[in-house]
LOKOL-137482 format. One line per field, with one value per atom (N, C-alpha, C, O): x, y, z; atom name; residue number from 0. Coordinates in steps of 0.05 Angstrom, whole numbers, m for minus. Example, Ala and Ser with C-alpha at 12.3 -4.5 7.8 and 13.67 -1.06 7.14 Angstrom:
// residues 2
c1: (264, 246, 264, 285, 257, 273, 258, 268)
c2: (m114, m90, m66, m66, m45, m21, 1, 23)
c3: (156, 156, 156, 169, 142, 143, 157, 161)
site: (N, CA, C, O, N, CA, C, O)
pos: (0, 0, 0, 0, 1, 1, 1, 1)
END
This chain:
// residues 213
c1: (108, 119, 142, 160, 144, 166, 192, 189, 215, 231, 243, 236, 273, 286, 311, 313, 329, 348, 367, 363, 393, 415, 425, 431, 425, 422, 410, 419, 386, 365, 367, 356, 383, 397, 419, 417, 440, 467, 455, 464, 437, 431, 419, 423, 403, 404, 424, 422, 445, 466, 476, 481, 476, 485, 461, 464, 430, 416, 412, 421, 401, 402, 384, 375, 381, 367, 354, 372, 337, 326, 327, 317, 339, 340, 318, 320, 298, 286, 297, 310, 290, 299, 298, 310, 280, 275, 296, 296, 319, 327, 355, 374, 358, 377, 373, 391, 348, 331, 334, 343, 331, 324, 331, 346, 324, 326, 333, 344, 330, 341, 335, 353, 304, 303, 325, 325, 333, 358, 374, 388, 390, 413, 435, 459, 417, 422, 430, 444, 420, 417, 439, 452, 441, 451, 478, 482, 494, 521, 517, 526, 500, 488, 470, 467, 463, 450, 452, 433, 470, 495, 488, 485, 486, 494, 525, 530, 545, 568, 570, 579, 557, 550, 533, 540, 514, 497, 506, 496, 529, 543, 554, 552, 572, 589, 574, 577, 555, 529, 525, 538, 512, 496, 499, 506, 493, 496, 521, 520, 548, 566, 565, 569, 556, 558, 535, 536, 519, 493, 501, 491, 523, 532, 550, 548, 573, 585, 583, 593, 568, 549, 539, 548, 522, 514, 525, 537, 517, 541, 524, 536, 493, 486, 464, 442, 476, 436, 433, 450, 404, 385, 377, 363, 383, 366, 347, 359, 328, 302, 315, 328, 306, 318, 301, 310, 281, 257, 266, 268, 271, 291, 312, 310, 330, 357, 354, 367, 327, 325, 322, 333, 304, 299, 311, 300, 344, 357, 385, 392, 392, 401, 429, 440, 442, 465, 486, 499, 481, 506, 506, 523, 481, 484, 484, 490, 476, 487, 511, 519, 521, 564, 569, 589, 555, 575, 569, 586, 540, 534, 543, 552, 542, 557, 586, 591, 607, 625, 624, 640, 599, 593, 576, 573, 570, 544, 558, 578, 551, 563, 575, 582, 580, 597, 583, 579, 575, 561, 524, 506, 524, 497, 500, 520, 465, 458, 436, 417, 433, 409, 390, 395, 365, 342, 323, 315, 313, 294, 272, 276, 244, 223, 214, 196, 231, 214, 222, 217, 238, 249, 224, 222, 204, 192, 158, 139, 159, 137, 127, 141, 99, 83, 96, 94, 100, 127, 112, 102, 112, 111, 85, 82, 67, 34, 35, 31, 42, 52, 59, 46, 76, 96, 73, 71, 56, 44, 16, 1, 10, m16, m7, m26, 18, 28, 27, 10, 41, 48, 21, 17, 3, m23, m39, m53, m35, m53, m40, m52, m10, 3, m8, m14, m8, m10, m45, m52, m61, m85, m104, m124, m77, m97, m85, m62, m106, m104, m82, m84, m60, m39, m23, m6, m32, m16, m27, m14, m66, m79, m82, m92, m77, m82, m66, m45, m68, m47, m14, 8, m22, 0, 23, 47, 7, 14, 37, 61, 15, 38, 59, 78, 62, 84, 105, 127, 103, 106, 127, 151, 107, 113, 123, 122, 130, 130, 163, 166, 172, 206, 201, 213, 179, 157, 146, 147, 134, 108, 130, 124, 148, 160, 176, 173, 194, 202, 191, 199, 171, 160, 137, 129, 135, 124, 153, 150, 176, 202, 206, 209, 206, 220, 197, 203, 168, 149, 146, 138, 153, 162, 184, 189, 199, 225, 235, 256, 215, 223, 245, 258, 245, 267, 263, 246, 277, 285, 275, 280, 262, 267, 263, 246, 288, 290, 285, 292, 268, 253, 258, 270, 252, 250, 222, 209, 212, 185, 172, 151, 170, 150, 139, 131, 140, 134, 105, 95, 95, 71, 77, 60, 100, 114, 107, 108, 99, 102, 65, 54, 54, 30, 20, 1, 30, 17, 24, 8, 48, 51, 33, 37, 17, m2, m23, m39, m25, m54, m71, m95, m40, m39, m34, m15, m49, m50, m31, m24, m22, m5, 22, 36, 32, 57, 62, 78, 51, 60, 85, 82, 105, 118, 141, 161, 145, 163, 169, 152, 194, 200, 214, 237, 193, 201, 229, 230, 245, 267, 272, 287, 252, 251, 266, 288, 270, 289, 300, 325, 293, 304, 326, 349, 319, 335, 366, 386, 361, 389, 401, 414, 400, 405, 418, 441, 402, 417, 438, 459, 437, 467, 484, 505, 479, 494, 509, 531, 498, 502, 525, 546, 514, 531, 558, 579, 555, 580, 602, 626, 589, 612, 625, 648, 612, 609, 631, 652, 622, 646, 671, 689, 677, 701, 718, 738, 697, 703, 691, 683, 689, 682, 648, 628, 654, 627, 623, 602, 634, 636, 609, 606, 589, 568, 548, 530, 551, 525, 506, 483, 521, 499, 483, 461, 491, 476, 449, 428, 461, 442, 420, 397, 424, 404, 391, 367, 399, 377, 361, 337, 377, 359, 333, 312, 337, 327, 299, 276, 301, 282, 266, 245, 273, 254, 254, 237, 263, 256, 244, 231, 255, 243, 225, 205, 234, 213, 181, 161, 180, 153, 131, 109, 144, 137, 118, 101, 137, 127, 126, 137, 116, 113, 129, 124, 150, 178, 191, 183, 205, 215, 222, 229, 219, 218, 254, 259, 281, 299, 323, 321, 341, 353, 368, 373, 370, 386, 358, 367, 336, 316, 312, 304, 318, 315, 342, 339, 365, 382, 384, 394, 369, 374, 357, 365, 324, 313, 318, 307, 344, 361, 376, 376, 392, 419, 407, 424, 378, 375, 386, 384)
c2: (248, 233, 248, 254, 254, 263, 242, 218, 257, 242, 248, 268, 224, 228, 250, 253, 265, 277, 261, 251, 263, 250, 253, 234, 282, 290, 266, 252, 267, 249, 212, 194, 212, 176, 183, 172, 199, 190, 187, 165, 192, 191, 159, 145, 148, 124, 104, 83, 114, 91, 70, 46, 90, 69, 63, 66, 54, 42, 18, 19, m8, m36, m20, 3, m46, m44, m70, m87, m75, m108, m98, m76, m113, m119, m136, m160, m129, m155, m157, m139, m184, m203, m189, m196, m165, m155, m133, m127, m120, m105, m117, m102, m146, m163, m173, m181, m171, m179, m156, m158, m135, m112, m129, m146, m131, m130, m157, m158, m181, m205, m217, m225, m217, m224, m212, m219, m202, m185, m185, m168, m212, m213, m226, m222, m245, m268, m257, m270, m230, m217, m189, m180, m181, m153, m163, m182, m138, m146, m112, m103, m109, m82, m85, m71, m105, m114, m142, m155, m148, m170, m166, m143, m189, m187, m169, m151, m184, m181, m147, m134, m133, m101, m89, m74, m101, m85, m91, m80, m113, m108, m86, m72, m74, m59, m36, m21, m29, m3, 3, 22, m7, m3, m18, m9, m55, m66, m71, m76, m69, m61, m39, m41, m8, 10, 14, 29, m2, m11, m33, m36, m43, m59, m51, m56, m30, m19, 2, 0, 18, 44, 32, 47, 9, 2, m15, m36, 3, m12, m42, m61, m43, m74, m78, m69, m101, m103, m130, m141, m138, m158, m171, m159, m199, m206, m229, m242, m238, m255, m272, m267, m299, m332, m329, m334, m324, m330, m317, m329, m291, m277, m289, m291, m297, m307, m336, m344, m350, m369, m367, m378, m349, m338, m327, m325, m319, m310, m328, m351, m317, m337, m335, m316, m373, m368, m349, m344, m342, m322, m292, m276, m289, m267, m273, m257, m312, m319, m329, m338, m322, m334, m304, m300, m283, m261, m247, m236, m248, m247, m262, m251, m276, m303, m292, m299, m279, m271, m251, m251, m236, m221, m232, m221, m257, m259, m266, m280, m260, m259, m242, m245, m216, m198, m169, m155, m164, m147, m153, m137, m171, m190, m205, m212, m207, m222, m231, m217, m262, m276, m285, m302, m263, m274, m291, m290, m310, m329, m323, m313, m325, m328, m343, m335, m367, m381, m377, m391, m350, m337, m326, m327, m316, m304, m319, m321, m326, m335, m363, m382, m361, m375, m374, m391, m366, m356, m328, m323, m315, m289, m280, m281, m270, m277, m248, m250, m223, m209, m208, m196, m219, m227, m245, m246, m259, m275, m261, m268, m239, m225, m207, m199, m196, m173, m197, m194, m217, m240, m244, m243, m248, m263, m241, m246, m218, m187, m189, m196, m182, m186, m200, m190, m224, m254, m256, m265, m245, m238, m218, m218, m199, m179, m183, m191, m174, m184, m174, m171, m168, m168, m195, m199, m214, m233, m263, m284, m260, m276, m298, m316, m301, m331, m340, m327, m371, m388, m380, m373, m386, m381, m359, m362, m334, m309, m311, m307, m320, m328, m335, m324, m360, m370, m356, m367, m332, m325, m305, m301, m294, m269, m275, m260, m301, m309, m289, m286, m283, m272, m244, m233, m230, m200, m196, m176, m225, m222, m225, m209, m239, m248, m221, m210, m210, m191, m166, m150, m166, m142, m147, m130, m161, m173, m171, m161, m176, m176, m149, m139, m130, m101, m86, m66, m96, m79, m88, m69, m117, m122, m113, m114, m100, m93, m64, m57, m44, m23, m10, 10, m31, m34, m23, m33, m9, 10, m20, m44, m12, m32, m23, m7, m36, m30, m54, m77, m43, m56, m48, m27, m62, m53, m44, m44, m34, m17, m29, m17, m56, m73, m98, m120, m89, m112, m101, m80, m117, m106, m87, m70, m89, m74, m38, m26, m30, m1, m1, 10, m12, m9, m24, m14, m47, m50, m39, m35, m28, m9, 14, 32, 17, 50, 35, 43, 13, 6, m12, m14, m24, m46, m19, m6, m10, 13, m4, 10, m33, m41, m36, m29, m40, m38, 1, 9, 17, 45, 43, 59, 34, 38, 25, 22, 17, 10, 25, 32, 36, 61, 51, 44, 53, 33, 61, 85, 40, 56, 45, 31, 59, 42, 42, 40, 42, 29, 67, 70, 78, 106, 116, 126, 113, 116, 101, 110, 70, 54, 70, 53, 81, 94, 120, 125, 141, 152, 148, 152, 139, 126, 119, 120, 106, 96, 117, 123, 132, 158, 178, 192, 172, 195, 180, 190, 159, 139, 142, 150, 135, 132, 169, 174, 181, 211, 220, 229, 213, 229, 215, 221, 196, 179, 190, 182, 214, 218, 204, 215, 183, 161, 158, 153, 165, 177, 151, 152, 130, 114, 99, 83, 102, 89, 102, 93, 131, 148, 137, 130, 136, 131, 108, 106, 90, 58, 65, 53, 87, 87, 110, 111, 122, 140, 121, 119, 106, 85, 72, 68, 63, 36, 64, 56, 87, 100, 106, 99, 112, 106, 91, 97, 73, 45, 34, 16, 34, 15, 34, 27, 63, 73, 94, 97, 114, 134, 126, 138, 110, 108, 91, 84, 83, 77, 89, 81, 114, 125, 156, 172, 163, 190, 211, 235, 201, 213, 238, 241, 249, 273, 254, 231, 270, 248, 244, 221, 262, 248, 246, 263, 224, 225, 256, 265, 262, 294, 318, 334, 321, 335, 312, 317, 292, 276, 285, 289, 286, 297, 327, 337, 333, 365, 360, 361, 352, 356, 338, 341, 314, 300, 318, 323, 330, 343, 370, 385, 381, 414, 417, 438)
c3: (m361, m338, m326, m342, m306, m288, m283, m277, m287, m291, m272, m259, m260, m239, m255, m279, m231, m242, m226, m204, m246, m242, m208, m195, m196, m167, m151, m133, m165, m143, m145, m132, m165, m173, m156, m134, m161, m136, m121, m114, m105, m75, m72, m52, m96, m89, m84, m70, m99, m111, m83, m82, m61, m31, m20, 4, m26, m22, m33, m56, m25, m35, m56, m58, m74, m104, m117, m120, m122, m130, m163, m169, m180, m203, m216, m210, m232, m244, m270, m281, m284, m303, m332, m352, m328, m358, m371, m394, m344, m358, m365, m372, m362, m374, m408, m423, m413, m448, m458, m480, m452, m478, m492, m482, m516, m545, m552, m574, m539, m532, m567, m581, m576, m598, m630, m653, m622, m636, m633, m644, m611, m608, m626, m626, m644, m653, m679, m694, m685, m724, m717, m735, m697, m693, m672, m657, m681, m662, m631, m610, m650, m626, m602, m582, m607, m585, m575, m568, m576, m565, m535, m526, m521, m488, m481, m465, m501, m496, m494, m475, m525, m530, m502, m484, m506, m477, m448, m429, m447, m413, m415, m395, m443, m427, m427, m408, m451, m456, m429, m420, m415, m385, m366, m344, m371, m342, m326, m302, m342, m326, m303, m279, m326, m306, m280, m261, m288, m274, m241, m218, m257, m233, m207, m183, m229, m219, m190, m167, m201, m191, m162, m145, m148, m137, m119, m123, m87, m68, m59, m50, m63, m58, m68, m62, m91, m110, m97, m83, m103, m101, m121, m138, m123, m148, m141, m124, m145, m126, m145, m165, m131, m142, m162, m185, m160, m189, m211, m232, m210, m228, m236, m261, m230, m234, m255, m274, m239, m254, m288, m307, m285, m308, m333, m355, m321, m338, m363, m360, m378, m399, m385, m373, m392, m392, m378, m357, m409, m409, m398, m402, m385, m356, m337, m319, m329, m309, m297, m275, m327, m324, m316, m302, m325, m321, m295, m282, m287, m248, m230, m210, m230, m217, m211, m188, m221, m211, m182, m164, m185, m171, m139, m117, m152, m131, m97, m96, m80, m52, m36, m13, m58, m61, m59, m39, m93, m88, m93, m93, m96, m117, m85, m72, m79, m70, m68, m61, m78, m93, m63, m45, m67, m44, m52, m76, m33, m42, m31, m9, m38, m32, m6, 10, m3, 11, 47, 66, 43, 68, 78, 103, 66, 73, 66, 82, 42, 36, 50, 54, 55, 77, 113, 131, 112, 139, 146, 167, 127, 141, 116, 91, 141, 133, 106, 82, 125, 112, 80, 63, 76, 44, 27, 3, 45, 32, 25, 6, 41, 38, 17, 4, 8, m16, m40, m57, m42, m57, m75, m99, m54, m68, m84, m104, m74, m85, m109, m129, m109, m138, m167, m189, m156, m167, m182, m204, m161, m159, m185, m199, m181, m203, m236, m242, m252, m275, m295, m319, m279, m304, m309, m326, m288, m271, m271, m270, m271, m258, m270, m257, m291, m310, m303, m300, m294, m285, m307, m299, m335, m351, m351, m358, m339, m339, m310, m308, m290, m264, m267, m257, m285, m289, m308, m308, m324, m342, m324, m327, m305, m297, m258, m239, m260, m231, m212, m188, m224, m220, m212, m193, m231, m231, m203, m188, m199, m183, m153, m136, m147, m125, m121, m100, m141, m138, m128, m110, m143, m134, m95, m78, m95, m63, m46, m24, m51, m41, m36, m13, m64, m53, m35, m22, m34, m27, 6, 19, 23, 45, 65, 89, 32, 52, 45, 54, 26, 28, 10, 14, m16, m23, m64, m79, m70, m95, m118, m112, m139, m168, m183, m189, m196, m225, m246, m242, m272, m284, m311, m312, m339, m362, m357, m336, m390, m393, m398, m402, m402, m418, m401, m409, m376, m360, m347, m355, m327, m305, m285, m280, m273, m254, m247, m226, m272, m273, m268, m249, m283, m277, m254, m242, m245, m209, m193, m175, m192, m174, m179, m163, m194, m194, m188, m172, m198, m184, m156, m149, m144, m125, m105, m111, m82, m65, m41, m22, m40, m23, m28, m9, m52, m68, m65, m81, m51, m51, m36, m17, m34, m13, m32, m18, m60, m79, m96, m113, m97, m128, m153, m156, m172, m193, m206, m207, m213, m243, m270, m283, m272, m309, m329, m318, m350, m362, m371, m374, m372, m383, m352, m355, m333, m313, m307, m296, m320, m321, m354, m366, m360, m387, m383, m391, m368, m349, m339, m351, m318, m304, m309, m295, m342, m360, m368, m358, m389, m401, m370, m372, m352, m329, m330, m337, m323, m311, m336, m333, m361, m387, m393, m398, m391, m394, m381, m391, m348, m328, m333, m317, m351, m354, m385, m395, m392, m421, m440, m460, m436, m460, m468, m454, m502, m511, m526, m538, m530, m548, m549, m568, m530, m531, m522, m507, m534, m535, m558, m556, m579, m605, m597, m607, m577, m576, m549, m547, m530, m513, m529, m520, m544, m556, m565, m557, m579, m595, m576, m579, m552, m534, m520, m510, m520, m499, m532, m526, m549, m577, m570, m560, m573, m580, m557, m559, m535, m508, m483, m465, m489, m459, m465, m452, m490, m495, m504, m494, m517, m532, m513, m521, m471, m471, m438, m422, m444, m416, m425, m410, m444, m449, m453, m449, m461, m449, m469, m492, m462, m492, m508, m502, m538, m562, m560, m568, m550, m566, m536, m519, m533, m510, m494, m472, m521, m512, m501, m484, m506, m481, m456, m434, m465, m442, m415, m391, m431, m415, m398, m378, m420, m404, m380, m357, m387, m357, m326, m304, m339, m316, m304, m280, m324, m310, m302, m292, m302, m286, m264, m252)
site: (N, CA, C, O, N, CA, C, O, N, CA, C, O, N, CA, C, O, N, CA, C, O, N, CA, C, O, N, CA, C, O, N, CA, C, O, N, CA, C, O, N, CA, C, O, N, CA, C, O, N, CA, C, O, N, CA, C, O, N, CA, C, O, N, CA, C, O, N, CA, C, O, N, CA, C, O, N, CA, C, O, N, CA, C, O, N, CA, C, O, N, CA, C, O, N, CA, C, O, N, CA, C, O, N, CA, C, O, N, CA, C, O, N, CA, C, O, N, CA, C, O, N, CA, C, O, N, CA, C, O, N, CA, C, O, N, CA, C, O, N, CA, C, O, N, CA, C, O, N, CA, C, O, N, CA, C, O, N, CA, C, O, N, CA, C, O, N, CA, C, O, N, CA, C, O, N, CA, C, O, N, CA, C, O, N, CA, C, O, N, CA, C, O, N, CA, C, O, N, CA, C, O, N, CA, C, O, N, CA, C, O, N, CA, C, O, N, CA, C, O, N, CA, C, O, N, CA, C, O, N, CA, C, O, N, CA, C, O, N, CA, C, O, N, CA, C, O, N, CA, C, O, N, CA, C, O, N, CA, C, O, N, CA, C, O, N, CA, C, O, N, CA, C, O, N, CA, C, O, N, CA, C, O, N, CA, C, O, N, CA, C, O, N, CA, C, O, N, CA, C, O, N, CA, C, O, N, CA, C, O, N, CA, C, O, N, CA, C, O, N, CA, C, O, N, CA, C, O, N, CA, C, O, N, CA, C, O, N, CA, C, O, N, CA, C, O, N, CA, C, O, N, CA, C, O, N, CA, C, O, N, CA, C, O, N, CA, C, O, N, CA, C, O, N, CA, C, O, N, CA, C, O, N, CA, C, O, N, CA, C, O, N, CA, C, O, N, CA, C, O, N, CA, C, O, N, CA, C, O, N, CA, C, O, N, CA, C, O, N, CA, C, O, N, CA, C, O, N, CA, C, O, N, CA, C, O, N, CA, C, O, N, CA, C, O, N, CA, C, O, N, CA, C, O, N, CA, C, O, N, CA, C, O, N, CA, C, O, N, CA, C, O, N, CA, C, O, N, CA, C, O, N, CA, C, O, N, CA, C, O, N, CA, C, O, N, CA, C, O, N, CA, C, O, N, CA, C, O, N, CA, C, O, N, CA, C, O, N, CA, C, O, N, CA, C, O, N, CA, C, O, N, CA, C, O, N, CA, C, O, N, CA, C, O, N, CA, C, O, N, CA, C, O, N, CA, C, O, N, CA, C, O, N, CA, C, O, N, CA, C, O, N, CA, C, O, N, CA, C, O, N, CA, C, O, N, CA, C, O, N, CA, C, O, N, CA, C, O, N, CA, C, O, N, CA, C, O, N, CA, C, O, N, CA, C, O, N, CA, C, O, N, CA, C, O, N, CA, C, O, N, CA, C, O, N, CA, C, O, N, CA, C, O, N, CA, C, O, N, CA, C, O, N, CA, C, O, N, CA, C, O, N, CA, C, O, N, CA, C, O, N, CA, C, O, N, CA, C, O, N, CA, C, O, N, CA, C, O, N, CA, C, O, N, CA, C, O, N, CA, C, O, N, CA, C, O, N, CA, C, O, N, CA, C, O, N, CA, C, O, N, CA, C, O, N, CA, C, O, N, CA, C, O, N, CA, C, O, N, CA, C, O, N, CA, C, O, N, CA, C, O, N, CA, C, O, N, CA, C, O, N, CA, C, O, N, CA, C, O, N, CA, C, O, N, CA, C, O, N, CA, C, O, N, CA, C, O, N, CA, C, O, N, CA, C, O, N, CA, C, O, N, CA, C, O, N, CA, C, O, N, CA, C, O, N, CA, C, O, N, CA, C, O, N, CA, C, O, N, CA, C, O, N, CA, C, O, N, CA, C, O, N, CA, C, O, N, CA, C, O, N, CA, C, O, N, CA, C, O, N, CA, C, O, N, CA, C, O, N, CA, C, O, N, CA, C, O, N, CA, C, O, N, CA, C, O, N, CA, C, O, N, CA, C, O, N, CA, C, O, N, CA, C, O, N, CA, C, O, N, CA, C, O, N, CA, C, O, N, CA, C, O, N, CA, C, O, N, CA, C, O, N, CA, C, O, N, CA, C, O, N, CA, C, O, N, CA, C, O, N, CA, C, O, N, CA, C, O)
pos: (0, 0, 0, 0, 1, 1, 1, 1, 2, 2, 2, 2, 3, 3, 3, 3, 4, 4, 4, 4, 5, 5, 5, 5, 6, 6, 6, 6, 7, 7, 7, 7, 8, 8, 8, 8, 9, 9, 9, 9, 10, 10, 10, 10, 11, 11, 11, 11, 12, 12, 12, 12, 13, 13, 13, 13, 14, 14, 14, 14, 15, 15, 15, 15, 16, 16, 16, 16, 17, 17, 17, 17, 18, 18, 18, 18, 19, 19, 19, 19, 20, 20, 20, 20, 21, 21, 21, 21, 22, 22, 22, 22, 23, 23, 23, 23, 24, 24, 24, 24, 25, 25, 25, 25, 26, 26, 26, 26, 27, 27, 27, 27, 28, 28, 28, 28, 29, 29, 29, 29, 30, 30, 30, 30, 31, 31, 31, 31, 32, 32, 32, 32, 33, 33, 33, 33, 34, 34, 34, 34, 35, 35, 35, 35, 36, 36, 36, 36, 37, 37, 37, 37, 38, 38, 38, 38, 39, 39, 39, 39, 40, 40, 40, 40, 41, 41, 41, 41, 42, 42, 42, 42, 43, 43, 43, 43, 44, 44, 44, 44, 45, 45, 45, 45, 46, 46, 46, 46, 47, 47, 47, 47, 48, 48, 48, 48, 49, 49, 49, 49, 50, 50, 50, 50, 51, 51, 51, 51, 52, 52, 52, 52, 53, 53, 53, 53, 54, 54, 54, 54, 55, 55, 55, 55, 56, 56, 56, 56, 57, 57, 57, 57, 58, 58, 58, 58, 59, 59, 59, 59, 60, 60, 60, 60, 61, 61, 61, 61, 62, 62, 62, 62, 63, 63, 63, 63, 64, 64, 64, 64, 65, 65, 65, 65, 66, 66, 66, 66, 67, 67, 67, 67, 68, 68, 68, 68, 69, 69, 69, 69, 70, 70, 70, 70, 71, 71, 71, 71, 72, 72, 72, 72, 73, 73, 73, 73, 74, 74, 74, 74, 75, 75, 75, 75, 76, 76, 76, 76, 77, 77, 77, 77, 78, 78, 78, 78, 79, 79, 79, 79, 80, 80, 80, 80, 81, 81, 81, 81, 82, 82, 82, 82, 83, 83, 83, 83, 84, 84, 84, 84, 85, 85, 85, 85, 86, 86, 86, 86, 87, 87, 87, 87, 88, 88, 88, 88, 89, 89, 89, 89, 90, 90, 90, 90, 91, 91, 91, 91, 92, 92, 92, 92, 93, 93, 93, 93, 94, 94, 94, 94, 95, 95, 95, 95, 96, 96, 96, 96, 97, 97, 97, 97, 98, 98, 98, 98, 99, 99, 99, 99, 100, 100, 100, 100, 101, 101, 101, 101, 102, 102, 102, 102, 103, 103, 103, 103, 104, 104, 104, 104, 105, 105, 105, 105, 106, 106, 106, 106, 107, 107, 107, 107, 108, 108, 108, 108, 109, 109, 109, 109, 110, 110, 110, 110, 111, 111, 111, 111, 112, 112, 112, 112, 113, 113, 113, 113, 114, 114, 114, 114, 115, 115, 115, 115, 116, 116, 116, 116, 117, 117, 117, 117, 118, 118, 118, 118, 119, 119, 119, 119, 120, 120, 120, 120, 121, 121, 121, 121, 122, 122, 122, 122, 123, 123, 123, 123, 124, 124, 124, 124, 125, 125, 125, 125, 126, 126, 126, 126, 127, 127, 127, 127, 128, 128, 128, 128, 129, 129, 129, 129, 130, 130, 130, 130, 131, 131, 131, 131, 132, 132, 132, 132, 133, 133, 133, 133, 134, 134, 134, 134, 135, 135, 135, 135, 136, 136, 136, 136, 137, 137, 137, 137, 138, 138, 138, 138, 139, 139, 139, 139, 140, 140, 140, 140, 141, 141, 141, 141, 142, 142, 142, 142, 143, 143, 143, 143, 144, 144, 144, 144, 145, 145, 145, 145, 146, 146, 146, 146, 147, 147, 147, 147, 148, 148, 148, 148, 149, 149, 149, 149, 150, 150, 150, 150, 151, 151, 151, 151, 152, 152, 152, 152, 153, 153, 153, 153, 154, 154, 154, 154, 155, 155, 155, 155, 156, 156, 156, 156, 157, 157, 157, 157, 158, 158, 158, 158, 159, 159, 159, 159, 160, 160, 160, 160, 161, 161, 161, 161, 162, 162, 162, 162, 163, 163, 163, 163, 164, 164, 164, 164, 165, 165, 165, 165, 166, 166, 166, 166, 167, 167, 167, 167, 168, 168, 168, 168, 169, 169, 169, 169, 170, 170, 170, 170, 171, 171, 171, 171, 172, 172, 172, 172, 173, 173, 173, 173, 174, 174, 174, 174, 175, 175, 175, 175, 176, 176, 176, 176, 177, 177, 177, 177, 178, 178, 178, 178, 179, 179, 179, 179, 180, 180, 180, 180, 181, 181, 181, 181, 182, 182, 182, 182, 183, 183, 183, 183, 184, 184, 184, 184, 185, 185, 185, 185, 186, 186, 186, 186, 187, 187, 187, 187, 188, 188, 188, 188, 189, 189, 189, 189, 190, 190, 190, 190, 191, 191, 191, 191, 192, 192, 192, 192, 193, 193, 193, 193, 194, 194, 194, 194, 195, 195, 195, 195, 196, 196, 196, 196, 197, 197, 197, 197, 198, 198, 198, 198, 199, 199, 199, 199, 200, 200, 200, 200, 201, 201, 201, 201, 202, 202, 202, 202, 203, 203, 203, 203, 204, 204, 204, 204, 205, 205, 205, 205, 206, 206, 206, 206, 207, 207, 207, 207, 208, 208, 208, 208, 209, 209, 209, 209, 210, 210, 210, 210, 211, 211, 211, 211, 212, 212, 212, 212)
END
């Protein structure tokens, strides 16, 4: 898999960005046994600098709904500002368009069991949202996202950034500040959450070299 280089991420950073709900869970079932994968641990790991970095994200209502608590006490500071929560129903049945991407989504079978919709409804809206409007997403690895976009020939016009790319950014942001203090934690999340799942060099450090060429 071809990866982005750090070069080719600054250049996104002053473009809007839609956030979905999954790269708020990494490791959610582990939060409760491990102090490493704490919300509190992984704000400051990445989605701080994730927040930071970015002059205007997007987060779809369906998404937001979706999320726990205690990442919606800590966005919520943000929201109106640099966070701004879009709704569906701006667009959907309104605009034939959103509703013709919406239903293809919803439609094919990563999606299509009623249960799955509902499962994956934040996925499915989101990704109909950034593909109407032209608009950057970022995603964990374990969702549908990466694979409808290769296979939905309408969704070409969406650039997914998967979870090894907010890891990146991470790694750049803490780096140029000096502060290594949470290299050991993103090596691990980039292990077990982003390499094994996109083909990726086996350890974060070849991962880095072919960012930073």
């Amino acid at each position: 898999m071809k990866v982005i280089t750090i070069t080719e991420l600054k250049r996104l950073l002053d473009k809007p960005i839609l956030f979905d709900a999954s790269i708020f869970m990494i490791a959610i079932k582990k939060r409760a046994t491990d102090p490493n994968f704490s919300f509190s641990h992984l704000k400051d790991v990445f989605i701080q600098p994730l927040i930071d970095s970015f002059a205007k994200i997007m987060i779809h209502a369906d998404v937001y709904d979706e999320l726990v608590d205690e990442c919606k006490n800590f966005l919520g500071k943000y929201i109106g500002n640099k966070i701004v929560i879009v709704d569906k129903e701006r667009n959907y049945r309104i605009d034939p368009q959103y509703n013709r991407i919406f239903n293809l989504i919803s439609d094919h079978e990563l999606f299509r069991l009623k249960t799955k919709q509902r499962e994956h409804l934040g996925e499915i809206s989101s990704l109909s949202y950034a593909c109407l409007n032209g608009i950057n997403y970022f995603c964990a690895n374990d969702g549908g996202a990466l694979l409808a976009v290769d296979e939905i020939d309408a969704l070409n016009r969406v650039r997914i950034l998967p979870f090894d790319t907010i890891l990146l950014l991470a790694y750049y942001v803490h780096n140029k500040k000096g502060n290594k203090d949470h290299n050991k934690t993103l090596k691990s999340l980039y292990k077990e959450f982003a390499r094994r799942k996109n083909r990726l060099p086996d350890t974060f450090k070849e991962y880095l070299e072919l960012c930073f060429k």
